[in-house]
C-alpha positions as CSV (number, residue, x, y, z in Angstrom):
1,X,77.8,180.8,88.7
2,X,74.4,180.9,90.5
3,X,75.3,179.5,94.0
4,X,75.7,182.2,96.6
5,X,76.4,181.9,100.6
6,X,73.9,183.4,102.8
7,X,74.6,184.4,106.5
8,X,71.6,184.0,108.2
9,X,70.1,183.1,111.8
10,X,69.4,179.8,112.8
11,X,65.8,180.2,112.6
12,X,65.8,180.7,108.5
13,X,63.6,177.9,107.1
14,X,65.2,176.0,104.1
15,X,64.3,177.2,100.4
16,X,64.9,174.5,97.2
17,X,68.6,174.0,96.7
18,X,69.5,175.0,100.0
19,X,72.8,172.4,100.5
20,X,74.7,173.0,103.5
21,X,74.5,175.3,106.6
22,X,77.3,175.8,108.8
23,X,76.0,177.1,112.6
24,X,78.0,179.2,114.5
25,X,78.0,179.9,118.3
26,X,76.2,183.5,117.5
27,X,73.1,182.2,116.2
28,X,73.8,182.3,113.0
29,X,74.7,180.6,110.1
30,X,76.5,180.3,106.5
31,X,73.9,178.7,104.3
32,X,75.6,177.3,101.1
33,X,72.6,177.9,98.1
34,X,73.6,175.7,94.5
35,X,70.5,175.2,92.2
36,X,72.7,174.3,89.4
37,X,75.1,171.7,91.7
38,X,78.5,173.4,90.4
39,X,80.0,173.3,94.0
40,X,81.1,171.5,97.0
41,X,81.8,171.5,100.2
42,X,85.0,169.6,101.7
43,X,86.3,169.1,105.0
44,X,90.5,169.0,105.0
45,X,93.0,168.6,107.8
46,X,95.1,171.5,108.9
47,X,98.1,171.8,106.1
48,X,96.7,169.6,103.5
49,X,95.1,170.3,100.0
50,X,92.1,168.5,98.9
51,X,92.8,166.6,95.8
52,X,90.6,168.5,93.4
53,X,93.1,171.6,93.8
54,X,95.7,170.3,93.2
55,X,96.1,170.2,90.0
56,X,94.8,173.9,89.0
57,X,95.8,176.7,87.5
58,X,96.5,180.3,89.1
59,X,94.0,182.9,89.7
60,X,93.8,185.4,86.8
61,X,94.3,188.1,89.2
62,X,97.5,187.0,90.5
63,X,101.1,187.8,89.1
64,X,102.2,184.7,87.8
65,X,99.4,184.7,85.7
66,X,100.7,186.7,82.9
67,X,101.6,187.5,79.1
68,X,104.7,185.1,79.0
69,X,102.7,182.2,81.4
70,X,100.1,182.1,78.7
71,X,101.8,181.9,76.0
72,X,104.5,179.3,76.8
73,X,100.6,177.0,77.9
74,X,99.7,177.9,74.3
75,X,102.6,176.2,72.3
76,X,101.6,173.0,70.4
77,X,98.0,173.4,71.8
78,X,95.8,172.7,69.3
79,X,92.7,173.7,71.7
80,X,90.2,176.9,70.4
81,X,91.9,179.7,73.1
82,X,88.3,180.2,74.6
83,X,88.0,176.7,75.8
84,X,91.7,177.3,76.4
85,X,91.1,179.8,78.9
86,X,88.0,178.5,81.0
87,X,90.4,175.4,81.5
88,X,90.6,175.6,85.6
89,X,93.9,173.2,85.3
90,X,95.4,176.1,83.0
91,X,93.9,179.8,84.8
92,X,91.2,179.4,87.4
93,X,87.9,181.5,87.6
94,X,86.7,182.6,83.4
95,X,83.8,181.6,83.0
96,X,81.5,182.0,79.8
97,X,80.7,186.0,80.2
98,X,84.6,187.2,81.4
99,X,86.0,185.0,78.5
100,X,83.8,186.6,75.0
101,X,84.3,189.9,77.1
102,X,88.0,189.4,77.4
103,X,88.7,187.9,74.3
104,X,86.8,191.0,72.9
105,X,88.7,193.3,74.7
106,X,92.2,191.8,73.5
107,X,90.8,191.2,69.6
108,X,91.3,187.4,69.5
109,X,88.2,185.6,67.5
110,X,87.3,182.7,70.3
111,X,88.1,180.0,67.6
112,X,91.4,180.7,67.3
113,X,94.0,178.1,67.7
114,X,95.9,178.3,71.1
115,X,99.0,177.9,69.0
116,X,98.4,180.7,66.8
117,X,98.2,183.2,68.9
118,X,101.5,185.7,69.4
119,X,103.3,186.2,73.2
120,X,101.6,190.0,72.1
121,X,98.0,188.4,71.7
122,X,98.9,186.7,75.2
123,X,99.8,189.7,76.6
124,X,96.9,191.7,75.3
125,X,94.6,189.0,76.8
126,X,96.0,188.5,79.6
127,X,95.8,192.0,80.3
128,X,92.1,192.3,79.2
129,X,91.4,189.3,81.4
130,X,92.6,191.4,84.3
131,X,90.9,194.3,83.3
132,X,87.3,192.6,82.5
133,X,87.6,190.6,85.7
134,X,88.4,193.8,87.9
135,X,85.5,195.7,86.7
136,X,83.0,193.3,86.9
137,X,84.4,193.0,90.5
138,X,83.9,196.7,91.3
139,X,80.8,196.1,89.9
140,X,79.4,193.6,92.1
141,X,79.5,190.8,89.2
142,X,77.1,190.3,86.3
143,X,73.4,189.3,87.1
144,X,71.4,187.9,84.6
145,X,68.9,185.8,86.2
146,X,69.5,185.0,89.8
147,X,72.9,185.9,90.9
148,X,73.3,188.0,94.2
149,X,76.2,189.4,95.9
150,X,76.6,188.4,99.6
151,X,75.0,192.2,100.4
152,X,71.9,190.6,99.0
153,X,72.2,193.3,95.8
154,X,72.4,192.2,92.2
155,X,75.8,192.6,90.5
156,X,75.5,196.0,87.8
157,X,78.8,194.4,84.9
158,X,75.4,193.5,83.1
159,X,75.8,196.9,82.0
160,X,79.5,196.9,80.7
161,X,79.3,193.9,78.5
162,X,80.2,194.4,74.6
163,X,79.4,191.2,73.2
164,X,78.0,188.6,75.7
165,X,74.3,188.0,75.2
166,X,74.5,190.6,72.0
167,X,75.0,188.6,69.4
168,X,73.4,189.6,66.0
169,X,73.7,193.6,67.3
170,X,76.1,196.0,66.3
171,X,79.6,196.4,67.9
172,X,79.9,199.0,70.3
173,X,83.5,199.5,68.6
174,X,82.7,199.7,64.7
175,X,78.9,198.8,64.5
176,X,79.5,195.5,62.5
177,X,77.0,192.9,63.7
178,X,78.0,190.8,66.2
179,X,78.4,187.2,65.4
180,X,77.3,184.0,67.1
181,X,79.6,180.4,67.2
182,X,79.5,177.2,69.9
183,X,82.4,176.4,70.9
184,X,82.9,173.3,73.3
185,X,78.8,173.4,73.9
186,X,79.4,176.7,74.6
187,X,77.7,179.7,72.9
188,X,80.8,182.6,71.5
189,X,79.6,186.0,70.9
190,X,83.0,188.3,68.7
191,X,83.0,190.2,66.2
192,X,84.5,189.7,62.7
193,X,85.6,192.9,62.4
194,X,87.5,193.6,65.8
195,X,88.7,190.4,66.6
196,X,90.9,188.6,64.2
């Protein structure tokens, strides 16, 4: 996403989508940035959770999140598994780039029928969800226009991706041309060749 939070002092004059600052008793202050109005900020008594997370998934890095987990969500879902995937009530946290990367990784076309897939193809993407997610993670995330980590420095997974934002260029994998689909107003990047 293209929010970040900024610590800052006090002083710091307000840029355009600057949304919330929080001021500590140092002088400083955690400034809350959101040009494209994706999060929020909520206040919640000690021991409670808010009502908008209740309801969601686990985080894809976390072990309950796993090969059998997906596929027993996947049964009689007629849902294409990309969409399937960015669902935040199902997994929390894929977002456009990590899922074509991941679903790359793992050799499932993004159009593919929740229901068809195998507990193997869960377990592969599952796995390459893990693996995609912990090296953008050591890489400081993806920038592609504005996205900066809380050090201020641009995230370097640009770098790593195979298909995102490639579409129309040869695999890295076997040089066939990369293919473009939307899916759920959403733009796929695969490849016909290594994803089935």
């Amino acid at each position: 996403m293209s929010g970040r939070l900024r610590v800052l002092p006090t002083t710091q004059s307000h840029e355009k989508h600057d949304h919330v600052d929080l001021i500590f008793t140092n002088g400083k202050m955690l400034r809350y940035h959101d040009p494209r109005r994706f999060g929020s900020f909520h206040w919640q008594p000690k021991n409670t959770v808010h009502w908008t997370l209740q309801k969601l998934g686990p985080e894809p890095l976390a072990e309950e999140f796993d090969g059998d987990y997906l596929f027993q969500k996947t049964r009689k879902r007629n849902a294409r598994i990309k969409s399937f995937i960015m669902n935040s009530h199902i997994v929390v946290g894929i977002g456009n780039i990590y899922a074509n990367e991941a679903l790359f990784l793992a050799g499932v076309r993004p159009q593919r029928k929740c229901a068809k897939l195998t507990r193997a193809d869960s377990v592969r993407l599952v796995t390459a969800i893990k693996k995609v997610l912990e090296a953008a993670i050591e890489a400081g995330g993806t920038t592609l226009r504005d996205y900066y980590g809380v050090d201020g420095e641009t995230g370097y997974f640009k770098m790593a991706l195979y298909v995102y934002g490639r579409g129309g260029e040869p695999c890295l994998h076997c040089t066939s041309s990369l293919k473009y689909v939307k899916n759920s107003q959403r733009q796929s990047i695969y490849c016909p060749q290594c994803q089935r």
